[in-house]
C-alpha positions as CSV (number, residue, x, y, z in Angstrom):
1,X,0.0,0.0,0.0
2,X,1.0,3.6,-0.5
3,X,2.7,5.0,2.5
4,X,3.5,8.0,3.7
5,X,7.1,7.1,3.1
6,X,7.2,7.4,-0.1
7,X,6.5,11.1,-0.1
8,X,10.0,12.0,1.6
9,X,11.5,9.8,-1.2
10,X,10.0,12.1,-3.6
11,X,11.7,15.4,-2.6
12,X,14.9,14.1,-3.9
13,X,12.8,13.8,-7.3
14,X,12.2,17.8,-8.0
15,X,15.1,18.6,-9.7
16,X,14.7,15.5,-12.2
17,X,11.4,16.7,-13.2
18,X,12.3,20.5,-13.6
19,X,10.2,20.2,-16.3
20,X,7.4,18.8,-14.5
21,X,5.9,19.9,-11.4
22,X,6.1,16.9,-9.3
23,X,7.2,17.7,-6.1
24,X,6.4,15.7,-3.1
25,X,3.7,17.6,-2.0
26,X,2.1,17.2,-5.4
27,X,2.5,13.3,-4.9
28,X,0.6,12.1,-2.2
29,X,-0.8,8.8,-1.9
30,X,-3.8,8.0,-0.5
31,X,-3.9,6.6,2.9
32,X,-6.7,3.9,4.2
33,X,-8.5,5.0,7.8
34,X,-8.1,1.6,9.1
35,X,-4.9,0.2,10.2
36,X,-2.7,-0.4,7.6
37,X,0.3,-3.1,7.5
38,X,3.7,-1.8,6.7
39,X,4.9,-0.9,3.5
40,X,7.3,-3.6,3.0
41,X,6.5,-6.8,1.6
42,X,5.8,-9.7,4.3
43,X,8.6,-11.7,4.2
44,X,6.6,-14.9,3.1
45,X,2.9,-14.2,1.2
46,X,0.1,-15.5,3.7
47,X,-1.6,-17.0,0.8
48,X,-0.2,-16.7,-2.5
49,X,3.1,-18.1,-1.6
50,X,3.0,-22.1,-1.8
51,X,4.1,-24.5,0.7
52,X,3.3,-27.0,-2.0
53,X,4.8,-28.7,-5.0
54,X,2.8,-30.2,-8.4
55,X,1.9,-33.8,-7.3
56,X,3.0,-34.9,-11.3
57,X,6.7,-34.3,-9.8
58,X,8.4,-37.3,-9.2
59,X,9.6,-36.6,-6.0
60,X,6.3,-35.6,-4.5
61,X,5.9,-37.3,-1.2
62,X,9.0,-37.2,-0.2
63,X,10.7,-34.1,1.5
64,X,11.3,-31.0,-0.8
65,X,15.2,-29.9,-1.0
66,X,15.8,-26.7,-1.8
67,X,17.8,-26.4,-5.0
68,X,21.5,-25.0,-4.8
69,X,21.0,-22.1,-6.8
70,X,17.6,-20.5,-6.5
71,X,16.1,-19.6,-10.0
72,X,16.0,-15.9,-11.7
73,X,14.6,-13.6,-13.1
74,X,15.7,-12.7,-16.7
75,X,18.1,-9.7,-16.4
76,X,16.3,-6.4,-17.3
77,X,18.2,-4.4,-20.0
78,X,17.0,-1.3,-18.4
79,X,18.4,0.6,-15.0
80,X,20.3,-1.7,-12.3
81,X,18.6,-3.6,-10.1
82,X,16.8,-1.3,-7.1
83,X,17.7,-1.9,-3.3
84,X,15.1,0.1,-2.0
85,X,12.4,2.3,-2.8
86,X,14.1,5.4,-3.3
87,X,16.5,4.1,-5.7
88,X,13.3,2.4,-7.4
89,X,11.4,6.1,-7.5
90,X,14.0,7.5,-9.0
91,X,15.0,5.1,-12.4
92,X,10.9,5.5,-12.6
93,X,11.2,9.2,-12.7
94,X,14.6,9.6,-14.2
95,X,13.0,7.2,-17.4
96,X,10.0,8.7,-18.1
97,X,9.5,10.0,-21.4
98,X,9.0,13.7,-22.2
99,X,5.9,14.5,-23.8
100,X,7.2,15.4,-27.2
101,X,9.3,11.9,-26.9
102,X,5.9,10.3,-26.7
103,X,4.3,12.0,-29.1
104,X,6.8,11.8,-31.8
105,X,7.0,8.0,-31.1
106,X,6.3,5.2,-33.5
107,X,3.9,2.7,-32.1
108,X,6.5,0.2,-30.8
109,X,9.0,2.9,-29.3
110,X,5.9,4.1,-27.9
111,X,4.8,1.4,-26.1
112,X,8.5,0.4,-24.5
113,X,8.5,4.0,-23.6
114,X,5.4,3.2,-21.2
115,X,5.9,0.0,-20.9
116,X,9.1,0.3,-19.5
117,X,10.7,-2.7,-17.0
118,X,12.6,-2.1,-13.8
119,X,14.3,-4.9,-11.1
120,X,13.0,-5.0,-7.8
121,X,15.9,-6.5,-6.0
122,X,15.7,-10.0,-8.5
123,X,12.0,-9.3,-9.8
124,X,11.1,-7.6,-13.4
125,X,8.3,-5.6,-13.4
126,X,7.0,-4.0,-16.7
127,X,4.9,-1.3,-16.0
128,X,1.0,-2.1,-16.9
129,X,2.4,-5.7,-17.7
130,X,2.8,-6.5,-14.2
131,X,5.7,-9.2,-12.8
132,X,7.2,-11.0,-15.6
133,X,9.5,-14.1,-15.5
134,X,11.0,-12.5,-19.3
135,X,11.5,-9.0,-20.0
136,X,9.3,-8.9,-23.4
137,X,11.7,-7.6,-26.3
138,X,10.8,-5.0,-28.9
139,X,9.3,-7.6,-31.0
140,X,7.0,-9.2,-28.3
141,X,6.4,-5.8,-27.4
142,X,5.5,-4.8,-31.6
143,X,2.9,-7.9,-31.0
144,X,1.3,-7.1,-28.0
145,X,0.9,-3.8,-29.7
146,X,-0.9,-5.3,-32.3
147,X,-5.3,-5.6,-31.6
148,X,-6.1,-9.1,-30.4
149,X,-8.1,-11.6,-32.2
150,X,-11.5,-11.6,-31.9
151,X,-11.9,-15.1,-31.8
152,X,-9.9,-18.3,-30.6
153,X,-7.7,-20.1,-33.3
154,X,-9.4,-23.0,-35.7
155,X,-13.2,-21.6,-34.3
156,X,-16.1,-20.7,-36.9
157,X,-19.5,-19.7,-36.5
158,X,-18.9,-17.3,-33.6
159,X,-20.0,-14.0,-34.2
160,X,-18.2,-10.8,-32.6
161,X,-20.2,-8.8,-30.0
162,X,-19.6,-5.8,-27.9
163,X,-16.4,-5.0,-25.9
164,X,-16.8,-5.8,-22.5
165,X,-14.5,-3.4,-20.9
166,X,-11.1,-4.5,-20.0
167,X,-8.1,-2.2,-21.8
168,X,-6.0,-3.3,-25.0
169,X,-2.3,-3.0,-24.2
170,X,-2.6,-0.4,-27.4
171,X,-5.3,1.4,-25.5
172,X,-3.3,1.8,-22.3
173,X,-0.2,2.9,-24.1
174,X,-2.5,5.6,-25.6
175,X,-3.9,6.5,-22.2
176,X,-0.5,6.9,-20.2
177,X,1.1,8.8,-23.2
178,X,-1.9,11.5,-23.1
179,X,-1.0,12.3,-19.5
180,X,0.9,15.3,-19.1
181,X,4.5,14.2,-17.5
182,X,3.9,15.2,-14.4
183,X,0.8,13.1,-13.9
184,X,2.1,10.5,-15.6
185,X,4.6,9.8,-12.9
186,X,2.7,9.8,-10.4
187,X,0.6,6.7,-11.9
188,X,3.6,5.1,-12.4
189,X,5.1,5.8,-8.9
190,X,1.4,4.8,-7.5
191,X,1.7,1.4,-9.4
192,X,5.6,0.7,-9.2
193,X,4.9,1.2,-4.8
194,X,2.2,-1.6,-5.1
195,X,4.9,-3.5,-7.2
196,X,7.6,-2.8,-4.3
197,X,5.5,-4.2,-1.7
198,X,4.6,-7.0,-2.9
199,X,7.8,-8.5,-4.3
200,X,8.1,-11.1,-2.1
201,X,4.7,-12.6,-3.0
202,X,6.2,-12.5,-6.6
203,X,9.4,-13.7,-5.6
204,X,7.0,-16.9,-4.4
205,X,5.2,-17.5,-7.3
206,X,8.4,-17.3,-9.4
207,X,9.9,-19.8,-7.4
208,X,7.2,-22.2,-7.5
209,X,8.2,-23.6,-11.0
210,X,7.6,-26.8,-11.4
211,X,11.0,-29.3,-12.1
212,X,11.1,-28.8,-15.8
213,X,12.2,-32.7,-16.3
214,X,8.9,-33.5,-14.5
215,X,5.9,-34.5,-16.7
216,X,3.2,-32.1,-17.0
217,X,-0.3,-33.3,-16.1
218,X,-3.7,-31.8,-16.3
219,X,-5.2,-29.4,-13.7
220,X,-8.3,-31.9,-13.7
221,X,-6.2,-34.7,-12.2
222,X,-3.2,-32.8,-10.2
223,X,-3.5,-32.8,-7.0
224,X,-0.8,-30.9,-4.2
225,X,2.0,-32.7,-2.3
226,X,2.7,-30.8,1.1
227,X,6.0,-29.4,1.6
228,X,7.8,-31.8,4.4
229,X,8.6,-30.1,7.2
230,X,12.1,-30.6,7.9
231,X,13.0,-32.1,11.7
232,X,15.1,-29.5,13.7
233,X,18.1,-30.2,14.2
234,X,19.1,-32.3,17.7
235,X,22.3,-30.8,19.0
236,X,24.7,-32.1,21.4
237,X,23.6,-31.3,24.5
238,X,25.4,-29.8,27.3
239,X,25.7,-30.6,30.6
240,X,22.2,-30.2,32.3
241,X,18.6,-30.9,31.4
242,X,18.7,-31.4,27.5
243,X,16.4,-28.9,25.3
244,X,13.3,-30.5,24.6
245,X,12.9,-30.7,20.4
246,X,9.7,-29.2,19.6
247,X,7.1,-31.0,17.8
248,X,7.6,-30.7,13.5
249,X,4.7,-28.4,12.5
250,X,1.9,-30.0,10.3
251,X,2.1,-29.1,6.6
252,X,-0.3,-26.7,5.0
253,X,-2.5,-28.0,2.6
254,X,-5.2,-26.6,0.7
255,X,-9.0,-28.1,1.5
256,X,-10.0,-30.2,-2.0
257,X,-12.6,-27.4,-2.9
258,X,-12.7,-24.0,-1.6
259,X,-15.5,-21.2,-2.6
260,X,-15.8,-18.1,-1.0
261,X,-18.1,-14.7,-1.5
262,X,-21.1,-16.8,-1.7
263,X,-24.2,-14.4,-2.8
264,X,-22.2,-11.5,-3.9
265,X,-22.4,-11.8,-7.7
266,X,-22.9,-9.0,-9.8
267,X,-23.9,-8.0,-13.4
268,X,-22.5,-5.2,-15.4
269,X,-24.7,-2.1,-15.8
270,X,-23.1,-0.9,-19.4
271,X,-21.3,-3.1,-21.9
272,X,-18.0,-1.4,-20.6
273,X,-18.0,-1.9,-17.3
274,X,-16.4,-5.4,-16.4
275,X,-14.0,-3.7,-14.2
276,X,-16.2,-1.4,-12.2
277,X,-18.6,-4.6,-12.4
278,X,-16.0,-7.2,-10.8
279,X,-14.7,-4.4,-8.1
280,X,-18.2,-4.0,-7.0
281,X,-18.7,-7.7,-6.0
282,X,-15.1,-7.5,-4.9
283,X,-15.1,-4.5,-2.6
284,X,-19.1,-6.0,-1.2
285,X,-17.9,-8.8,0.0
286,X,-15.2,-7.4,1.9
287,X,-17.2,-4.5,3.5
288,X,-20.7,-5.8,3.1
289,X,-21.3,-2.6,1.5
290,X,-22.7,-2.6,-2.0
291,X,-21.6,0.6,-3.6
292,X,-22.7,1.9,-6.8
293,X,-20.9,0.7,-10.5
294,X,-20.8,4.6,-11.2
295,X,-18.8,5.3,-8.3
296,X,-16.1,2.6,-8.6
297,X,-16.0,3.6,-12.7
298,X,-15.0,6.9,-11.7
299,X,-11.9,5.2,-9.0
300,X,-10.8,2.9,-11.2
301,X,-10.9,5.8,-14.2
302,X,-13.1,3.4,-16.7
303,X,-13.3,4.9,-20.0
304,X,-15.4,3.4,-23.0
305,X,-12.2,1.6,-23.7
306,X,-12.6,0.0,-20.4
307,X,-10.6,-0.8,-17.0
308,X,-6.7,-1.2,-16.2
309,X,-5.8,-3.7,-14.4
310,X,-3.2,-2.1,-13.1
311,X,-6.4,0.4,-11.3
312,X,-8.1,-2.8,-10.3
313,X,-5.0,-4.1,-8.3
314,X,-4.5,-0.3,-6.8
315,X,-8.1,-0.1,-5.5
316,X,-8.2,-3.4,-4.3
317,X,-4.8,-2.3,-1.9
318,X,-6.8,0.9,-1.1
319,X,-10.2,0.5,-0.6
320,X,-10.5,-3.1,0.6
321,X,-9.1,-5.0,3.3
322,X,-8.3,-8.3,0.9
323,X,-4.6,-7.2,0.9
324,X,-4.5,-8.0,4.5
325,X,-5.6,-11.7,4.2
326,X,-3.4,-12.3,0.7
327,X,-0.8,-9.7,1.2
328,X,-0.2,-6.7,-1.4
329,X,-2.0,-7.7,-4.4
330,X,0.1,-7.3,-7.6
331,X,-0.5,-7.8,-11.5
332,X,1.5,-10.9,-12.0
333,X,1.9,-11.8,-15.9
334,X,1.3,-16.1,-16.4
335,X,2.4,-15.4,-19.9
336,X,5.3,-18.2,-19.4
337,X,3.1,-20.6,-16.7
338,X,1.4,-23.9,-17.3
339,X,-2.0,-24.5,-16.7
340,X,-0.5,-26.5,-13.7
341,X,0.6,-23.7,-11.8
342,X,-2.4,-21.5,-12.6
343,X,-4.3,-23.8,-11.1
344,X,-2.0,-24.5,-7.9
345,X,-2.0,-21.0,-7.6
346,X,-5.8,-20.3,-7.2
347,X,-5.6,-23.1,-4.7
348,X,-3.3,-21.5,-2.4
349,X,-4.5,-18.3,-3.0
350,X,-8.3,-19.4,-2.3
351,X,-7.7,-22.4,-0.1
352,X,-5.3,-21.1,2.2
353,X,-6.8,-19.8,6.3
354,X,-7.4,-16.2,5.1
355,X,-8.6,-16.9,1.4
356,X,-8.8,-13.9,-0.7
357,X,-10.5,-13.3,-4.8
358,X,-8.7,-13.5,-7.9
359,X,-8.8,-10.6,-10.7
360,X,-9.5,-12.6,-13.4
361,X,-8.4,-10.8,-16.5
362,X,-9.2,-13.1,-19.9
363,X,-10.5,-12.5,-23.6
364,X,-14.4,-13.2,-23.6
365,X,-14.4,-16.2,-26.2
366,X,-16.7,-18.7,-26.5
367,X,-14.5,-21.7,-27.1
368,X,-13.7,-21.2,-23.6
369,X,-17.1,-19.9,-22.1
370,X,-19.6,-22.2,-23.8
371,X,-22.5,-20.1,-21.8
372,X,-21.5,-17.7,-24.2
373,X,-23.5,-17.0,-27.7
374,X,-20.9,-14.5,-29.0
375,X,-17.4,-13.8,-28.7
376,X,-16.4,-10.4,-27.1
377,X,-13.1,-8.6,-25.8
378,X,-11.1,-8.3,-22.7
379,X,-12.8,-9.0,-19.7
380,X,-12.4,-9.4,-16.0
381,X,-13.9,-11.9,-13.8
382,X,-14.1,-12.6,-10.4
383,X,-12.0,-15.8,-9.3
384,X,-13.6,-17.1,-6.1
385,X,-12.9,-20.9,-5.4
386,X,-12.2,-24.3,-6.6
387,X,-12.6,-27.7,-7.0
388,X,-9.9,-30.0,-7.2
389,X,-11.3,-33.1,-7.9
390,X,-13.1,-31.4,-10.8
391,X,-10.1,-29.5,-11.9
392,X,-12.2,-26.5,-12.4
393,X,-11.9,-22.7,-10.9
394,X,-14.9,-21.0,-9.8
395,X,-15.9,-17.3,-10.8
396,X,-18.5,-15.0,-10.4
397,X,-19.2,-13.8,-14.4
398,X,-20.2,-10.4,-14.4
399,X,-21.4,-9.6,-18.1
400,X,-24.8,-11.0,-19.1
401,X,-25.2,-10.8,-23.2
402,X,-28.8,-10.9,-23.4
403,X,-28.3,-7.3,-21.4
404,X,-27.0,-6.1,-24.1
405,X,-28.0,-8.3,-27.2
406,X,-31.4,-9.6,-27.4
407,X,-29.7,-12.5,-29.2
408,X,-27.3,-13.6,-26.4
409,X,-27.7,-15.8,-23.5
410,X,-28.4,-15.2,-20.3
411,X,-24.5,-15.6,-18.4
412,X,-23.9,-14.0,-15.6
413,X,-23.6,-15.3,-11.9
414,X,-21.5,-18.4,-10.6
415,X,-19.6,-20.1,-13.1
416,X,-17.5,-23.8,-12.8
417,X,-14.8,-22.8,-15.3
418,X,-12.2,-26.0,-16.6
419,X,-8.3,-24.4,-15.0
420,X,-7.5,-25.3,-18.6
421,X,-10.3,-23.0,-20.6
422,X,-9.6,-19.8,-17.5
423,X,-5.9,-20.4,-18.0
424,X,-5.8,-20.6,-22.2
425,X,-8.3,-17.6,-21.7
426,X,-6.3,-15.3,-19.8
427,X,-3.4,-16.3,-22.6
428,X,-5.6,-15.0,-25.6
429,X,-5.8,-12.2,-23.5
430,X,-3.4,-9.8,-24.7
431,X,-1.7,-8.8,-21.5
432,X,-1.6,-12.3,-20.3
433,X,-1.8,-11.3,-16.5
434,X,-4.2,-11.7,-13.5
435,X,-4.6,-9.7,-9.6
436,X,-3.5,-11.4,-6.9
């Protein structure tokens, strides 16, 4: 969460923006009433970070060894790796494009102008992209420019509908470089703090890669392995009354099926308005007070080209209390996941003693929502439980076609979604990242 903090950091910022009036009085960020947690990152990610391994390893059921060398993160080609947060709000500000650099642009400069990656410590974040496990080059980045399809691969017979509301990338690059500098850094400052404080959790989630050599199996029939927790160690004991060796702690295991946020599904009120949609049933749930789709449209700045993610993860840290049960909710790209460890991750993340939602963030096709009568755009979803056995991820659907097209079905409310259809959906999804 924003902290106060961050505003001291920002005096040492004027003279790099001499031509833009940020000061540190301009930059603020918004503090909650209620007590907040500090603005670093747990150590360890209450619920996002597993304690479990992919039960198609070979070694599951027997006790996990930590490997020698700890995986990385792909080196950034941009500024060195940041420490702390100062050093961090600084390569933000110090990078940031002057207007006329923006507007001169090409398309593709454009974008990696806005798009631009830093290192937390040994995480890449690419602003608006989220944590990545690659740092996209300036030909991924020419494609993710390019408009998505509008329906899935090899599919016929599906006609194209209305846009539902979530942002292209092309749309968001537009958005950011219409900002004047000045306010532009402060969104990026405001997301890259969210990205600071939760780099543990995406420290965690990198981390949980499965073995490579092990074969890959179906979220329908995977199942968890618990971490074993390792015996401490006996030492020799010195004359006197030995120390008693405490009891190993149980391993943490996530229930078989999990649902939570029973009864408070929503439906969008205009064909744009999946994000205002998804944070109203979002934010009920948590406060058990159901504010207006108008009012979270205007937080979450909705345009008719729809809702950031990156807004969606910041009012979910500010306005909710779901970052206290999860920790710091991030944008976290699965663009280089399986379907494995999306679902193990919505098991932890849902299953876990203080379960929190998913932003779901997925292109609205009907080869992977069969509820469906038309194909549509980007969308966002809430992700609210599971089902092991079944191998399929629950969500609350907030778009209902038939609101909107007297042709189309009736689809919103509870859904059962296969892990493999919400996983290959959120990949056809140009930005290929979810809040968590």
């Amino acid at each position: 969460m924003p902290t106060a903090a961050r505003g001291a950091t920002l005096i040492l910022l004027g003279a790099l923006l001499a031509q833009a009036p940020l000061t540190a009085a301009a930059y603020e960020p918004r503090d909650r009433t209620a007590s907040a947690p500090p603005a670093t990152a747990p150590t360890t990610a209450p619920t996002t970070a597993p304690t479990t391994a992919p039960a198609a390893d070979p070694t599951a059921g027997r006790a996990t060894v930590a490997p020698t060398t700890e995986p990385t993160a792909r080196e950034t080609s941009g500024p060195p790796a940041a420490r702390s947060w100062s050093e961090l709000a600084k390569q933000v500000a110090e990078t940031s494009p002057d207007d006329l650099q923006l507007r001169s642009a090409d398309t593709t400069t454009r974008a990696s102008s806005v798009l631009r990656c830093f290192k937390l410590e040994e995480e890449n974040y690419c602003l608006g992209l989220g944590f990545v496990d690659r740092v996209p080059d300036g030909a991924q980045l020419q494609e993710l420019m390019a408009a998505p399809s509008v329906r899935a691969d090899s599919e016929t017979g599906a006609e194209q509908d209305i846009p539902t509301g979530a942002l292209t990338p092309g749309a968001f690059v537009a958005d950011r470089s219409s900002m004047p500098k000045s306010a532009r850094v402060n969104v990026e400052l405001d997301e890259m703090q969210a990205a600071w404080e939760g780099r543990d959790k995406a420290r965690a989630l990198r981390l949980l890669d499965a073995d490579p050599a092990a074969p890959e199996t179906t979220p329908s029939t995977a199942t968890a392995a618990p971490t074993t927790t390792p015996m401490p160690t006996r030492s020799a004991p010195s004359q006197g009354t030995p120390t008693p060796v405490p009891a190993p702690v149980a391993p943490v295991k996530p229930p078989n099926s999990s649902y939570i946020m029973k009864g408070f599904q929503t439906s969008q009120e205009k064909g744009y308005w999946c994000g205002p949609a998804t944070f109203q049933s979002i934010d009920w749930a948590d406060d058990n007070q159901r504010d207006t789709q108008a009012s979270w449209a205007k937080d979450l700045g909705t345009t008719t080209s729809g809702t950031a993610i990156t807004a969606m993860v910041k009012q979910t840290n500010l306005k909710t209390d779901w970052d206290l049960a999860a920790g710091t909710y991030i944008v976290q790209s699965v663009g280089h996941w399986n379907a494995q460890k999306f679902f193990t991750v919505h098991q932890n993340h849902l299953g876990d003693g203080k379960p929190a939602p998913i932003i779901e963030h997925t292109q609205l096709l009907k080869r992977y929502f069969p509820y469906l009568a038309f194909n549509h755009s980007g969308h966002y979803q809430v992700g609210r439980g599971y089902d092991r056995a079944k191998g399929t991820i629950a969500i609350y659907e907030v778009f209902n076609e038939r609101r909107f097209n007297s042709r189309g079905n009736v689809t919103n409310g509870p859904k059962n979604i296969p892990a493999t259809a919400l996983f290959n959906a959120t990949l056809a999804n140009s930005f290929k990242n979810i809040g968590l």
